[in-house]
matplotlib code that plots the C-alpha trace (Angstrom):
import matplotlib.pyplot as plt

x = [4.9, 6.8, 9.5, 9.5, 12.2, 11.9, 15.1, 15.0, 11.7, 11.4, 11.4, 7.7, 6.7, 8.0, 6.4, 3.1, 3.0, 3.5, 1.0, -1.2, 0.1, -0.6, -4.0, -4.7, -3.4, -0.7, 2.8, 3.8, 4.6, 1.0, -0.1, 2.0, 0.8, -2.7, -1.8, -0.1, -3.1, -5.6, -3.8, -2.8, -6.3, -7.7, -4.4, -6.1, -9.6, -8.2, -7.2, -10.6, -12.1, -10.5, -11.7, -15.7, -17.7, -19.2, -22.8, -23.8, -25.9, -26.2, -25.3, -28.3, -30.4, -28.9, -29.7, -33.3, -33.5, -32.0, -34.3, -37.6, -36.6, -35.7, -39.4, -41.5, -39.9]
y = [-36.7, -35.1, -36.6, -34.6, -35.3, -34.3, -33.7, -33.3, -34.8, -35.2, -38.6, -37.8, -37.1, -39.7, -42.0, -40.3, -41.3, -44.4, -44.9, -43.1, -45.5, -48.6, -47.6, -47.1, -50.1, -48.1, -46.8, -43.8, -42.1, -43.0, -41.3, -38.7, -37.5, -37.7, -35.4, -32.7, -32.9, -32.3, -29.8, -27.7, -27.9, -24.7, -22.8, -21.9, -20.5, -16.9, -16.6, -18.6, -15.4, -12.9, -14.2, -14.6, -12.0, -8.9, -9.6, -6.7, -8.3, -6.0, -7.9, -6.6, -8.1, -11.6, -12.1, -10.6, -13.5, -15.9, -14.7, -15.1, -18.7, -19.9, -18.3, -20.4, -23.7]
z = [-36.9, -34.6, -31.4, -28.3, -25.6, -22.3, -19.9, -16.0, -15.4, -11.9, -10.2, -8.9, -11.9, -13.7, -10.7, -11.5, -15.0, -14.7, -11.8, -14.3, -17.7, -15.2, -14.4, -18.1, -19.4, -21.6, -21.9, -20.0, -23.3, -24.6, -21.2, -21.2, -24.7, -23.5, -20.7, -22.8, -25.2, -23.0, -21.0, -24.4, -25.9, -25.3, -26.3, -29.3, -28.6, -27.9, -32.0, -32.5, -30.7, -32.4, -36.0, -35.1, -36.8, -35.0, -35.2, -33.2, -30.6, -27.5, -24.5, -22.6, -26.2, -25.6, -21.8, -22.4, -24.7, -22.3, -19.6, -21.8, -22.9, -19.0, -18.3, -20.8, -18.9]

ax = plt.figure().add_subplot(projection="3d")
ax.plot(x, y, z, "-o")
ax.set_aspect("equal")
plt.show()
């Protein structure tokens, strides 16, 4: 696994994650990590995107079918 230092962290937000570690019960690098997890989670889905298949589904296709099943509810 991987060590990440940080430099220059700001006071307030070094007071932040800790507020935030107390309220969790855990250790502001345990927080911290959470944090940049969640916040760099989605980085990904634009390749994701770019290697789905071209089904050729016309948009117009899709929301026709979206409309008819929202109508039998």
């Amino acid at each position: 696994m991987a060590v990440l230092y940080l430099r220059n962290v700001s006071d307030d937000l070094m007071r932040r994650l800790k507020l935030l570690a107390s309220r969790e019960q855990t250790s502001v690098s345990a927080a911290a990590l959470r944090e940049l997890d969640e916040a760099t989670r989605w980085v990904d889905v634009p390749d994701l995107f770019e290697n789905l298949p071209d089904v050729q589904v016309p948009t117009a296709e899709i929301l026709a079918a979206l409309d008819e099943g929202r109508s039998t509810r």
